[in-house]
N, CA, C and O atoms as a Tripos MOL2 file, in Angstrom:
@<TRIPOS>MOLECULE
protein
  292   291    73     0     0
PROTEIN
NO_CHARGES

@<TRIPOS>ATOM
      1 N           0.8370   -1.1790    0.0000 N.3       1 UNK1
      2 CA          0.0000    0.0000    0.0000 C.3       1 UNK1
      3 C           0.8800    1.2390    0.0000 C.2       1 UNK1
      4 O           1.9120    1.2620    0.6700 O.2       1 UNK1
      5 N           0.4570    2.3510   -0.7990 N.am      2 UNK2
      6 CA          1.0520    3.8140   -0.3950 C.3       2 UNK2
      7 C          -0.2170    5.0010   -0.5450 C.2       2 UNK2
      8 O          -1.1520    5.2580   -1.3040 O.2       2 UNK2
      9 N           0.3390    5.4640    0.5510 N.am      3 UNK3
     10 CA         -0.2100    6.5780    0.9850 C.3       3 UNK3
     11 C           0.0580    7.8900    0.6320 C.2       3 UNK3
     12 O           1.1800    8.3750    0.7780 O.2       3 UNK3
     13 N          -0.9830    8.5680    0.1320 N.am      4 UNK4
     14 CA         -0.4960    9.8340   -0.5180 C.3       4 UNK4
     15 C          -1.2380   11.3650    0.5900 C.2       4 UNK4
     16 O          -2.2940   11.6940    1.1310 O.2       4 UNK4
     17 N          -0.2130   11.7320    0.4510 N.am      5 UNK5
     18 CA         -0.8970   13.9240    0.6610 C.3       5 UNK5
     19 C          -1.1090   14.7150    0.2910 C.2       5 UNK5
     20 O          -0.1130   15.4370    0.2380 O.2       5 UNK5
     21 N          -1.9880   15.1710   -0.1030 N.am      6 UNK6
     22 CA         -1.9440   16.0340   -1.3400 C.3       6 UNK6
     23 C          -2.2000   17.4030   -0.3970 C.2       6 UNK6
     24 O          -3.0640   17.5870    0.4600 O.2       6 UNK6
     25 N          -0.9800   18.4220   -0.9360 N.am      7 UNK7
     26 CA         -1.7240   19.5250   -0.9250 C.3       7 UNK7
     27 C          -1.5210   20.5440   -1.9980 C.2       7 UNK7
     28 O          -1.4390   20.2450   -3.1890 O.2       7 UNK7
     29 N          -1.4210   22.0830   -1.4040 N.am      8 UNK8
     30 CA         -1.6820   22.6730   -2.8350 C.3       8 UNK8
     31 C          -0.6290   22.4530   -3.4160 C.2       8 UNK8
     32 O          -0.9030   22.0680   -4.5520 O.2       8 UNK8
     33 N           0.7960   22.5010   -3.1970 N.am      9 UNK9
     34 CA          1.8640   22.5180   -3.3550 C.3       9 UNK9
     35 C           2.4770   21.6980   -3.9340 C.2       9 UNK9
     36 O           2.8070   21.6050   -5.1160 O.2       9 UNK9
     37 N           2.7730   20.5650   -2.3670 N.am     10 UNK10
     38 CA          3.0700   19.6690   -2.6110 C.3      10 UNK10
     39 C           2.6070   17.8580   -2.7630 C.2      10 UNK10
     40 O           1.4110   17.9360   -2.4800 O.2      10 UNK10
     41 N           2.8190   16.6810   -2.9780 N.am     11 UNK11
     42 CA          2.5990   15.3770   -2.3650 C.3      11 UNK11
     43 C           3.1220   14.7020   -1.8520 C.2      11 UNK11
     44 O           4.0970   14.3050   -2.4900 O.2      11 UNK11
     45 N           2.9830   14.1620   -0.6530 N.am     12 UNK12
     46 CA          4.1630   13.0900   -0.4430 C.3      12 UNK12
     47 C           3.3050   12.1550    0.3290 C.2      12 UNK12
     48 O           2.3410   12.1920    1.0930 O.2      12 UNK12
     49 N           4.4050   10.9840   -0.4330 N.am     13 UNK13
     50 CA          3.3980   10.1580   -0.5900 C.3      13 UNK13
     51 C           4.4540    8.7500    0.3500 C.2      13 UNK13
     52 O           5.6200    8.8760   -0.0270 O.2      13 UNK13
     53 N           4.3490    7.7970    1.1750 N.am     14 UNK14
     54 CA          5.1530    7.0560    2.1430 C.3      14 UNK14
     55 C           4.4900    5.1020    1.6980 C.2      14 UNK14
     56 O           3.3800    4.5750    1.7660 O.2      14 UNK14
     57 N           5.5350    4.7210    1.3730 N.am     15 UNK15
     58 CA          5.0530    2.9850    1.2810 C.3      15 UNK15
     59 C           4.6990    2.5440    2.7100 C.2      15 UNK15
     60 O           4.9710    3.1340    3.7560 O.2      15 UNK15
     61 N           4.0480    1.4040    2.5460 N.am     16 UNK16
     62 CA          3.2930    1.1540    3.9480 C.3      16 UNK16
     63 C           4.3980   -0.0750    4.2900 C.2      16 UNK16
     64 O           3.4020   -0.7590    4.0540 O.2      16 UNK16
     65 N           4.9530   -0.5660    4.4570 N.am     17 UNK17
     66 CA          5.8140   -1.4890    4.6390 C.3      17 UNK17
     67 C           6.9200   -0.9240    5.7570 C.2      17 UNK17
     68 O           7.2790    0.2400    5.9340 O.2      17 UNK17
     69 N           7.3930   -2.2970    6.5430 N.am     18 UNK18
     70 CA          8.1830   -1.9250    7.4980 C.3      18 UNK18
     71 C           9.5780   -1.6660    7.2290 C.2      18 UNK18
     72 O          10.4120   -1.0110    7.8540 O.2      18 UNK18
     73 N           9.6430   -2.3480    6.1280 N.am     19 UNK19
     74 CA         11.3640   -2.1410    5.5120 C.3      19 UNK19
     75 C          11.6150   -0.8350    4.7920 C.2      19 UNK19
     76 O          12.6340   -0.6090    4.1390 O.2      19 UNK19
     77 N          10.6190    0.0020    4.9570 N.am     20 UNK20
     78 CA         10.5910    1.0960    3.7920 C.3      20 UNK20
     79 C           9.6940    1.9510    4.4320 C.2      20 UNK20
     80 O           8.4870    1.7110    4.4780 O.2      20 UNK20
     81 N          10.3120    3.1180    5.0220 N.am     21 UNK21
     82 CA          9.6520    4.0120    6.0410 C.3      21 UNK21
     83 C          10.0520    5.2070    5.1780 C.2      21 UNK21
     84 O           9.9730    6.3470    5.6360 O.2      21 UNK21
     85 N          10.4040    5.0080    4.1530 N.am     22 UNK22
     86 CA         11.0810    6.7600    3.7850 C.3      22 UNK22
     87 C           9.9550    7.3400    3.2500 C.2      22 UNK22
     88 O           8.9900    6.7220    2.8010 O.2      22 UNK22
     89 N          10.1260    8.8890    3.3180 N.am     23 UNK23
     90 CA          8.8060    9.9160    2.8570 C.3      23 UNK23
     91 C           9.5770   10.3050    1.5950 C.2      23 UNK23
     92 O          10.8070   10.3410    1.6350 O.2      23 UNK23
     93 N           8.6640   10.7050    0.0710 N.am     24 UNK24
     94 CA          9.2510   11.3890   -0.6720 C.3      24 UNK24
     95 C           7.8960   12.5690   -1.0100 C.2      24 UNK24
     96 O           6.6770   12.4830   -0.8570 O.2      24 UNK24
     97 N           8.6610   13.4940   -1.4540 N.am     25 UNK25
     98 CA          7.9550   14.9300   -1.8630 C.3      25 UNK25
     99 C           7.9600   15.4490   -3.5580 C.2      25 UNK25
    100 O           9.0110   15.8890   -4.0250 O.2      25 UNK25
    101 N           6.7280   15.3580   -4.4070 N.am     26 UNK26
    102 CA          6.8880   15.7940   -5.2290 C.3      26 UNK26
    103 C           6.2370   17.0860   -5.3040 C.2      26 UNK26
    104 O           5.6000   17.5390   -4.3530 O.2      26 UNK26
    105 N           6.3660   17.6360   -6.3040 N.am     27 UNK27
    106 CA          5.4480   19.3700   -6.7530 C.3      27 UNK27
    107 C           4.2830   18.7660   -6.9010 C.2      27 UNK27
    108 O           4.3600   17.7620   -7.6090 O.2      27 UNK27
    109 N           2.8740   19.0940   -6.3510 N.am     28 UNK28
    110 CA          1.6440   19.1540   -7.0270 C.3      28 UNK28
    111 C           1.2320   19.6600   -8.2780 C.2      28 UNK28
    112 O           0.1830   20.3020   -8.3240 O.2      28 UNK28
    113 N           2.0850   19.4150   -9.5940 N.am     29 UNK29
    114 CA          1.6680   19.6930  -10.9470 C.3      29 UNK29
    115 C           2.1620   18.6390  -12.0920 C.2      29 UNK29
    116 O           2.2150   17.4110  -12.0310 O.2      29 UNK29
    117 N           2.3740   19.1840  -12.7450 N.am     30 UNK30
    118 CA          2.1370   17.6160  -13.7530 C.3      30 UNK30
    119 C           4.0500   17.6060  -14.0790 C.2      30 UNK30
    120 O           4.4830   17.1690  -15.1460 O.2      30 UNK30
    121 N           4.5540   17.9010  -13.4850 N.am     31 UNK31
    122 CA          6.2810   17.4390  -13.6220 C.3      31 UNK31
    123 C           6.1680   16.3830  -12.0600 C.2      31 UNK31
    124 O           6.3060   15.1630  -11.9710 O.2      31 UNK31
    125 N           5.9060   17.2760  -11.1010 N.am     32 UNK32
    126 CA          5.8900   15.8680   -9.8550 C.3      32 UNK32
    127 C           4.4750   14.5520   -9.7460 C.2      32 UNK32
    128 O           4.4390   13.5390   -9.0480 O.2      32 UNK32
    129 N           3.2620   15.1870  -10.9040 N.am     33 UNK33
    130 CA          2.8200   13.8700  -10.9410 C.3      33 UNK33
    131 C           3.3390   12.5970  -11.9540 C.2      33 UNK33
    132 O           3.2240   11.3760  -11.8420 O.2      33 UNK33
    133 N           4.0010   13.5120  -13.0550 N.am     34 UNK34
    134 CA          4.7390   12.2580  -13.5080 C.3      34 UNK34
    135 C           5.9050   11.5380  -12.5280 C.2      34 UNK34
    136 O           6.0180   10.3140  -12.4640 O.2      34 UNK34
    137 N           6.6030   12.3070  -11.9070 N.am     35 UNK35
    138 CA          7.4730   11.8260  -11.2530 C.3      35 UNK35
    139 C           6.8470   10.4470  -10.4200 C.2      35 UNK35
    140 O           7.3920    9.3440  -10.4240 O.2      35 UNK35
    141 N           5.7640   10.7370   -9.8150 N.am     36 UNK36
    142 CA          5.2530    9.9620   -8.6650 C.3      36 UNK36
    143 C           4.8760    9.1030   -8.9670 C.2      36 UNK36
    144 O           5.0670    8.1210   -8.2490 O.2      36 UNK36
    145 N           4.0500    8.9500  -10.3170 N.am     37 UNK37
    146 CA          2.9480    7.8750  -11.2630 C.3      37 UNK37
    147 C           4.2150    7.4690  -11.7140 C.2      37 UNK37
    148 O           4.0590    6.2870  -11.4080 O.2      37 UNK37
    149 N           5.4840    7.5000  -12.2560 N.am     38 UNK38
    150 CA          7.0790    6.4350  -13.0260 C.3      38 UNK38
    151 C           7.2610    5.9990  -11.1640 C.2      38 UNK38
    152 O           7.0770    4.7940  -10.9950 O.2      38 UNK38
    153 N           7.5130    6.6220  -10.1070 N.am     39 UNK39
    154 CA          7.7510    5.5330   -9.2360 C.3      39 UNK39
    155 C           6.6670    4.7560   -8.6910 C.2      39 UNK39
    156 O           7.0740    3.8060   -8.0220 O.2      39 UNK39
    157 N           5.6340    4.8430   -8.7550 N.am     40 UNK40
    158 CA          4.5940    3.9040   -8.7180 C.3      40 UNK40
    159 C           4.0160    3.2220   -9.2790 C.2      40 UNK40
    160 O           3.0710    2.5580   -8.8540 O.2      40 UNK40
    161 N           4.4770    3.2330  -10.4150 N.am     41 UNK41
    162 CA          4.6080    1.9970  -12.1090 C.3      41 UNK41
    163 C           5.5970    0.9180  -11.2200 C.2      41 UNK41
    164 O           5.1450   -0.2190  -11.0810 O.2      41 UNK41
    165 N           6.7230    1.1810  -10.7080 N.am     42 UNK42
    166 CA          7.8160    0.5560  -10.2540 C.3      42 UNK42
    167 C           7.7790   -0.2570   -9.2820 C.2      42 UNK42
    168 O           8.5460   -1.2190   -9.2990 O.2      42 UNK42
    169 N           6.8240   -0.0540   -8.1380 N.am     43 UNK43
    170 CA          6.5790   -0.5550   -6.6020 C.3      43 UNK43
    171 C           5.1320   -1.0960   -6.9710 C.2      43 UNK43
    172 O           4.5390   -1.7740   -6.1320 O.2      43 UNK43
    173 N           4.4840   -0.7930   -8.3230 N.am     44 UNK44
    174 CA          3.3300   -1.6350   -8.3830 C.3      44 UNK44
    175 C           2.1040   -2.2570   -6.9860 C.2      44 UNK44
    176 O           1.5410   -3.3230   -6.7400 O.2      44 UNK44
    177 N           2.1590   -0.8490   -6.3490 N.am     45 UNK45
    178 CA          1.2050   -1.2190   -5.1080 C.3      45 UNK45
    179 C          -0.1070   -1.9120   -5.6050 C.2      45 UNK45
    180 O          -0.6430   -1.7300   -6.6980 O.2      45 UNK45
    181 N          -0.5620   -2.8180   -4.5060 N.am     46 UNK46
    182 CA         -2.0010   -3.3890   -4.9450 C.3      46 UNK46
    183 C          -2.8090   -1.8090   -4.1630 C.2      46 UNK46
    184 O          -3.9090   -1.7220   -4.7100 O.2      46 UNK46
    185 N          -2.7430   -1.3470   -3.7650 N.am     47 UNK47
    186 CA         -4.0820   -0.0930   -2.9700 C.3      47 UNK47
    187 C          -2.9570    1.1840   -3.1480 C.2      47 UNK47
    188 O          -1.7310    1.2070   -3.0350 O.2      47 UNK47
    189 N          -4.0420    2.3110   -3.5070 N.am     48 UNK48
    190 CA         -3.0040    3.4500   -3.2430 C.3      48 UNK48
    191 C          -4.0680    4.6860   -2.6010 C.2      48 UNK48
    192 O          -4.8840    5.2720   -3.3120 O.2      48 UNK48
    193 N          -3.9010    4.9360   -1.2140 N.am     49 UNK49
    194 CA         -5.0780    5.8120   -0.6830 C.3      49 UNK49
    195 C          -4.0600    7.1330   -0.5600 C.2      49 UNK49
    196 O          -2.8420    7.2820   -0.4670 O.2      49 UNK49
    197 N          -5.2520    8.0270   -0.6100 N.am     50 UNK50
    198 CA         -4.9940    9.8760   -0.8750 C.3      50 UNK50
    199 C          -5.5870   10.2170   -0.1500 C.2      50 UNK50
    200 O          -6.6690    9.7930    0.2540 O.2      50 UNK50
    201 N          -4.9750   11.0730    0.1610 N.am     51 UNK51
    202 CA         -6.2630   12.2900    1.5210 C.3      51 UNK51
    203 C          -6.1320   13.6630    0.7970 C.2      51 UNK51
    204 O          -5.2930   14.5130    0.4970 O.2      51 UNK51
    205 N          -7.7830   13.3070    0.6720 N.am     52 UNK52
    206 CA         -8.2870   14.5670   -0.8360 C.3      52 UNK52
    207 C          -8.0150   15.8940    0.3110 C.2      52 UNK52
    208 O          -8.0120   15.6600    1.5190 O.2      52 UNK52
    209 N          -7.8290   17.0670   -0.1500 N.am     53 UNK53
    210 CA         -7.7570   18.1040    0.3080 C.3      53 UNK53
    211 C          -8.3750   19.2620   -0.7510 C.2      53 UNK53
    212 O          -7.6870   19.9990   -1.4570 O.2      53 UNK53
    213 N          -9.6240   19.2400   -0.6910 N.am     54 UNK54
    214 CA        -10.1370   20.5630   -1.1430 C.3      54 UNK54
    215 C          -9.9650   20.5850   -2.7240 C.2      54 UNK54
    216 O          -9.9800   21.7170   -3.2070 O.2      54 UNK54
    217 N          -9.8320   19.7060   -3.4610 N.am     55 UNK55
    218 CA         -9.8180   19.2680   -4.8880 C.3      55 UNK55
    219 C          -8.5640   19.0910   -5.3380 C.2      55 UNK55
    220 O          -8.4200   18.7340   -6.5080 O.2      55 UNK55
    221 N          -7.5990   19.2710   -4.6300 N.am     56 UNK56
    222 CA         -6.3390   20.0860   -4.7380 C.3      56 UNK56
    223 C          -5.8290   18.2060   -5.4150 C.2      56 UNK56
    224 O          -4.8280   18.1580   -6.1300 O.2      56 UNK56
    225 N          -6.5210   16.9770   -5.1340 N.am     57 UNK57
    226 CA         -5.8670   15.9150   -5.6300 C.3      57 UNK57
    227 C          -6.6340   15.0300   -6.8150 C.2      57 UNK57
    228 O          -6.7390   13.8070   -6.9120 O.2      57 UNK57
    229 N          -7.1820   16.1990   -7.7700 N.am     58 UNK58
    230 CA         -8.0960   15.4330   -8.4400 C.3      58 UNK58
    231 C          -7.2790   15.3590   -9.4800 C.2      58 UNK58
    232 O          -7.4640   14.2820  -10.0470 O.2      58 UNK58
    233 N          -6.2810   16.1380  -10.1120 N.am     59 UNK59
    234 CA         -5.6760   16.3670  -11.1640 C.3      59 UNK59
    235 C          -4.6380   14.9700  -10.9780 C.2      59 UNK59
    236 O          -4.5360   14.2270  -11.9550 O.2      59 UNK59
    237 N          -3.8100   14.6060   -9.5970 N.am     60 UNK60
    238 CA         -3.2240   13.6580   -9.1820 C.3      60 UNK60
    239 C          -4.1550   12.1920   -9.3860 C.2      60 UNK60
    240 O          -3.6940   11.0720   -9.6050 O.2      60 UNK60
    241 N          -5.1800   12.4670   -9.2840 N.am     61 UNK61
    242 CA         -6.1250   11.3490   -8.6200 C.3      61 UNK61
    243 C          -6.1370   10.6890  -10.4480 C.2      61 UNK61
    244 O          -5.9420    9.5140  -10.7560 O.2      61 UNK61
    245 N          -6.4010   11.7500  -11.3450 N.am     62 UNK62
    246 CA         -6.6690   11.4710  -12.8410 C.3      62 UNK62
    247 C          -5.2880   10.2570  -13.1390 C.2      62 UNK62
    248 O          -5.3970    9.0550  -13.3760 O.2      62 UNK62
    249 N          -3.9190   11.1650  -13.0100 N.am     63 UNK63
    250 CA         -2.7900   10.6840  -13.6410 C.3      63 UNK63
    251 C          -2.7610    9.5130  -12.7910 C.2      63 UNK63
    252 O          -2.5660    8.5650  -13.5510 O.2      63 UNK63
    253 N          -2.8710    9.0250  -11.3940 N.am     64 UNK64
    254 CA         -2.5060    7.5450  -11.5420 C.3      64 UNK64
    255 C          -3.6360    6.7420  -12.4320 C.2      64 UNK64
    256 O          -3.5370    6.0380  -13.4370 O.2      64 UNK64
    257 N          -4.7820    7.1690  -11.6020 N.am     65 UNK65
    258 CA         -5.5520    6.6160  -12.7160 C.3      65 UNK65
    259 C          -5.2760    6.1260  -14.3650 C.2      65 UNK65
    260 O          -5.1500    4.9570  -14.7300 O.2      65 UNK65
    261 N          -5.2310    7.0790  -15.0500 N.am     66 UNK66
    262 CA         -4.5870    6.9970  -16.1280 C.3      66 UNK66
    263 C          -3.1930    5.7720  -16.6300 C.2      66 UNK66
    264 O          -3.1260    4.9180  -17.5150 O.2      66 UNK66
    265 N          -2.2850    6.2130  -15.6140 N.am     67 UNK67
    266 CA         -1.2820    5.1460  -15.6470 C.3      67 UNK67
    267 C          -1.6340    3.8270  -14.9510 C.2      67 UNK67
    268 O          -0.6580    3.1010  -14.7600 O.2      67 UNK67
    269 N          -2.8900    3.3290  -14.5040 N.am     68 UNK68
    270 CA         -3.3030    1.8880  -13.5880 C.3      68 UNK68
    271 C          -2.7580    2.3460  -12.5460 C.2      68 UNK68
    272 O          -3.8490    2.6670  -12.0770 O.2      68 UNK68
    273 N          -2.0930    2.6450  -11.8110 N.am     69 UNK69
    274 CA         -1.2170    2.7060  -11.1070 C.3      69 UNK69
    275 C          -2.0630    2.2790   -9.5470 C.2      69 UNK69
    276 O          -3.0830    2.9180   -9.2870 O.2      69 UNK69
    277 N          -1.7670    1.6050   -8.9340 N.am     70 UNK70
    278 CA         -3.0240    0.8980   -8.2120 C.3      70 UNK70
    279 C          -4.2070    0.0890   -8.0880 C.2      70 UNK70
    280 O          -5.1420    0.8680   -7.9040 O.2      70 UNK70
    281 N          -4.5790   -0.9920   -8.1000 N.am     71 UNK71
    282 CA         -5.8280   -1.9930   -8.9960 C.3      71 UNK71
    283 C          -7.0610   -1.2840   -7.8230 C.2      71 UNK71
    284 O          -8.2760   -1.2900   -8.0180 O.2      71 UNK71
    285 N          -6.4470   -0.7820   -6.7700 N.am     72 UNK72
    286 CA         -8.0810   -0.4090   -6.3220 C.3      72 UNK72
    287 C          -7.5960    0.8460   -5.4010 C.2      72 UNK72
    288 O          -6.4230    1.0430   -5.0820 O.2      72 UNK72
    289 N          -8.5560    1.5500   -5.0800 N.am     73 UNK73
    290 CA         -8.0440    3.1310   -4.5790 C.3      73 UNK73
    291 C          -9.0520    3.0390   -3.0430 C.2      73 UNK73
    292 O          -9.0560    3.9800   -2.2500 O.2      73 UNK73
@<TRIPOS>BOND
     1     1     2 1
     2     2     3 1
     3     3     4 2
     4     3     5 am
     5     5     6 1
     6     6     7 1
     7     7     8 2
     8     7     9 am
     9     9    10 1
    10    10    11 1
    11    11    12 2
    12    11    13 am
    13    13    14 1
    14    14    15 1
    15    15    16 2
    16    15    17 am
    17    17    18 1
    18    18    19 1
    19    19    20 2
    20    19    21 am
    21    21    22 1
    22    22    23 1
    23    23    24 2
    24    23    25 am
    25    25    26 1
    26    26    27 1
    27    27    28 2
    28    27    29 am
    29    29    30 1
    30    30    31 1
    31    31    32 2
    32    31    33 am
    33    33    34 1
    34    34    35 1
    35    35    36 2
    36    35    37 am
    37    37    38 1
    38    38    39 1
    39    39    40 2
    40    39    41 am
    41    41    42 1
    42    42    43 1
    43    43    44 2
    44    43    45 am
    45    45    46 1
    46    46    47 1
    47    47    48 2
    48    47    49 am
    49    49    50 1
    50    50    51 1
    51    51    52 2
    52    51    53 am
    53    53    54 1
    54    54    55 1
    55    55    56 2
    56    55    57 am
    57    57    58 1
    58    58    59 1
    59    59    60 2
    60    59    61 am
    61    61    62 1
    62    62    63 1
    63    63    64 2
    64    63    65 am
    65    65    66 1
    66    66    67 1
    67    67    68 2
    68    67    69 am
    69    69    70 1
    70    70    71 1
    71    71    72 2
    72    71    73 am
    73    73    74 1
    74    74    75 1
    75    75    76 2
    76    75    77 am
    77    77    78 1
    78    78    79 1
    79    79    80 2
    80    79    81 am
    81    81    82 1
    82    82    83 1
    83    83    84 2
    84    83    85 am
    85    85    86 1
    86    86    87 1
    87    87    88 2
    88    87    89 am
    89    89    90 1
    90    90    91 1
    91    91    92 2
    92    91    93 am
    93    93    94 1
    94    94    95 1
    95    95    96 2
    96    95    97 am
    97    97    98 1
    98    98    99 1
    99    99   100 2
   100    99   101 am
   101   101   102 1
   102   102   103 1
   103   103   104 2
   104   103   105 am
   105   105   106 1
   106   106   107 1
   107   107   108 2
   108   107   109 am
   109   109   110 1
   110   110   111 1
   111   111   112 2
   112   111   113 am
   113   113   114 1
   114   114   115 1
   115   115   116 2
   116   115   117 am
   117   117   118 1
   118   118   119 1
   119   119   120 2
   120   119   121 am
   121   121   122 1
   122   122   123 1
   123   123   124 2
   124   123   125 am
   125   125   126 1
   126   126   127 1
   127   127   128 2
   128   127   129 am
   129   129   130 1
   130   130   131 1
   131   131   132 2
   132   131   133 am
   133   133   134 1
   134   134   135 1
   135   135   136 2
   136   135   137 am
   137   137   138 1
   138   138   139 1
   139   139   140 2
   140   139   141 am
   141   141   142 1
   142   142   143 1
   143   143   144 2
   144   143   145 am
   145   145   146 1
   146   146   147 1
   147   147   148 2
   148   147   149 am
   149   149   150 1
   150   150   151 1
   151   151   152 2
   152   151   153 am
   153   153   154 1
   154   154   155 1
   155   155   156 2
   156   155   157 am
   157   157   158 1
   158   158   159 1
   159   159   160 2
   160   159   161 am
   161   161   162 1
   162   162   163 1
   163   163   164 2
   164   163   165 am
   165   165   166 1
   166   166   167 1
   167   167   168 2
   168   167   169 am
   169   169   170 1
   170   170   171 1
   171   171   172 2
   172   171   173 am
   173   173   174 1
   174   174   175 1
   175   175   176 2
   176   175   177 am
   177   177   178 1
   178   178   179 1
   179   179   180 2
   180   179   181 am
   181   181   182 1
   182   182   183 1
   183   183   184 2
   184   183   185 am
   185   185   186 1
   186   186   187 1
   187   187   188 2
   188   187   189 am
   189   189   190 1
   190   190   191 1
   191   191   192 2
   192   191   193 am
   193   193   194 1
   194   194   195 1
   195   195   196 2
   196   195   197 am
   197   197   198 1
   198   198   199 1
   199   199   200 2
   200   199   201 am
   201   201   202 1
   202   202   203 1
   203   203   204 2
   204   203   205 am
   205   205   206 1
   206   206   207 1
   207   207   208 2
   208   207   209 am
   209   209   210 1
   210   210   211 1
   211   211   212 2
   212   211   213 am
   213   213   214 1
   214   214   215 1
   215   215   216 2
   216   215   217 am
   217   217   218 1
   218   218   219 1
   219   219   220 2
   220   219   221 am
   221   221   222 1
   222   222   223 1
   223   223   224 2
   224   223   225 am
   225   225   226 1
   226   226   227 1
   227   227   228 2
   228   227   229 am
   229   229   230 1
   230   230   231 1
   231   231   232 2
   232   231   233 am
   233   233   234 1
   234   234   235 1
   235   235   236 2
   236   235   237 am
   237   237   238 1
   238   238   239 1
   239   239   240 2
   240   239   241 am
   241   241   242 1
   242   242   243 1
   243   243   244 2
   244   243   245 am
   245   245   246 1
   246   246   247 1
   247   247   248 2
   248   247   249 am
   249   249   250 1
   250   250   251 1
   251   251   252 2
   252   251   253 am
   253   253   254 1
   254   254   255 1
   255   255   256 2
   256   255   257 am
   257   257   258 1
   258   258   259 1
   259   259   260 2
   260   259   261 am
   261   261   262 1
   262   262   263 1
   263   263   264 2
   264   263   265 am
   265   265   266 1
   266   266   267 1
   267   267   268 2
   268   267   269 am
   269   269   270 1
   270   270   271 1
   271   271   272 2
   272   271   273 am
   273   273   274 1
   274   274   275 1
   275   275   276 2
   276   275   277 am
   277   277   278 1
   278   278   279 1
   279   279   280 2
   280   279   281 am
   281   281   282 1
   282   282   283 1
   283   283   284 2
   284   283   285 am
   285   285   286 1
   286   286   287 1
   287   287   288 2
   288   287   289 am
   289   289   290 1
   290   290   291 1
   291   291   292 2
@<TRIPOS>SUBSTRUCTURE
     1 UNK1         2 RESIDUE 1 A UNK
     2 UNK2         6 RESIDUE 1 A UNK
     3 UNK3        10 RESIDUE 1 A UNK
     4 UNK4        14 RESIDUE 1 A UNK
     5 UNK5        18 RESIDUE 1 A UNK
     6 UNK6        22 RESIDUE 1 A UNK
     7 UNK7        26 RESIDUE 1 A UNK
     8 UNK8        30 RESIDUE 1 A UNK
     9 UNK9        34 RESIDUE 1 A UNK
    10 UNK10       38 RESIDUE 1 A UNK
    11 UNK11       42 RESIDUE 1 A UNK
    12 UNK12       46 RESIDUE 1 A UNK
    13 UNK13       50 RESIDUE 1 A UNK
    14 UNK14       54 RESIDUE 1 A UNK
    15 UNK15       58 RESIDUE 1 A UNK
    16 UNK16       62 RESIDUE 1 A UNK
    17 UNK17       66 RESIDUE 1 A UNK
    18 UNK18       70 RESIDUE 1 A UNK
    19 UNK19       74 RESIDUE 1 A UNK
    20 UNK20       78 RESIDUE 1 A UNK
    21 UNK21       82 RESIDUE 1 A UNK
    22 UNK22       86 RESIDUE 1 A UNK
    23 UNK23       90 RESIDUE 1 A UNK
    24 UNK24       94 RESIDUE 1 A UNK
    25 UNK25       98 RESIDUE 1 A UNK
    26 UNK26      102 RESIDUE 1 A UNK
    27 UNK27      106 RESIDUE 1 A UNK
    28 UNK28      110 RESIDUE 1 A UNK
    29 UNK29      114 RESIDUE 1 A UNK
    30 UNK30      118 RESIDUE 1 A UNK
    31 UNK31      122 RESIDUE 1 A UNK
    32 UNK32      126 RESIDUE 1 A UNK
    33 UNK33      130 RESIDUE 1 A UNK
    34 UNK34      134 RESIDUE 1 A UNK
    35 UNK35      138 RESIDUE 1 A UNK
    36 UNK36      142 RESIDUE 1 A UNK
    37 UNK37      146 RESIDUE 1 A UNK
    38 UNK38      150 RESIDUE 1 A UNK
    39 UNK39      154 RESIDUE 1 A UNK
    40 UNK40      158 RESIDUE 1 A UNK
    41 UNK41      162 RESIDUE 1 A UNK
    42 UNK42      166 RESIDUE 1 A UNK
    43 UNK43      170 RESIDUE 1 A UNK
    44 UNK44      174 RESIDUE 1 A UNK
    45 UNK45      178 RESIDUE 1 A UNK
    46 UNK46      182 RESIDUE 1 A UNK
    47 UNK47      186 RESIDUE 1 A UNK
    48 UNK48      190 RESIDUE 1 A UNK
    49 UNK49      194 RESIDUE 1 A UNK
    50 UNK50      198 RESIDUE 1 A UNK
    51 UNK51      202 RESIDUE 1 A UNK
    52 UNK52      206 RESIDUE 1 A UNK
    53 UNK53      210 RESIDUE 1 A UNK
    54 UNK54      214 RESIDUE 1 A UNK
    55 UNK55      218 RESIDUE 1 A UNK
    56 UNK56      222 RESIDUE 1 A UNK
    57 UNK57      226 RESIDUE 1 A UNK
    58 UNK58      230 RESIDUE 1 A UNK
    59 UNK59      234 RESIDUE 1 A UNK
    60 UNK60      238 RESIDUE 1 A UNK
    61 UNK61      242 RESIDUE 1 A UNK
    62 UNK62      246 RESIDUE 1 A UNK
    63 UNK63      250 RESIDUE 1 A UNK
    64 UNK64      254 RESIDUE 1 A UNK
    65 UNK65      258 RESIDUE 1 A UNK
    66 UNK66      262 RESIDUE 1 A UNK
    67 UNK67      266 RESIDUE 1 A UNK
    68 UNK68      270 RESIDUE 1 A UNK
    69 UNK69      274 RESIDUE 1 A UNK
    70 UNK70      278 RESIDUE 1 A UNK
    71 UNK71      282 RESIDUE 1 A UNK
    72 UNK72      286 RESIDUE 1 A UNK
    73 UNK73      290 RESIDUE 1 A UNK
């Protein structure tokens, strides 16, 4: 599983696993959602939950979508 944050800014988004505690931070626009959707092509999570903030993750919410990136949200 990974967990995402969206705000206006920024996302960061943390794998749920015990071996893998690190946080990463991308830009909230479409250079750090590609960034985020190529490393989450990679780690191929089965669930990927977001904590919507004020619409601010719908544009995010599209691009994984778009790329599968998660089989269920």
């Amino acid at each position: 599983m990974v967990g995402i944050d969206v705000a206006s800014g920024t996302s960061t988004w943390q794998r749920s696993a015990p071996s893998c505690r690190r946080r990463w931070w991308v830009g909230n626009d479409a250079d750090g959602h590609s960034v985020l959707v190529n490393g989450l092509a990679r780690l191929k999570p089965e669930l990927v939950r977001m904590e919507a903030t004020g619409g601010y993750e719908a544009a995010l919410a599209c691009a994984l979508q778009a790329a599968d990136c998660g089989s269920r949200w």
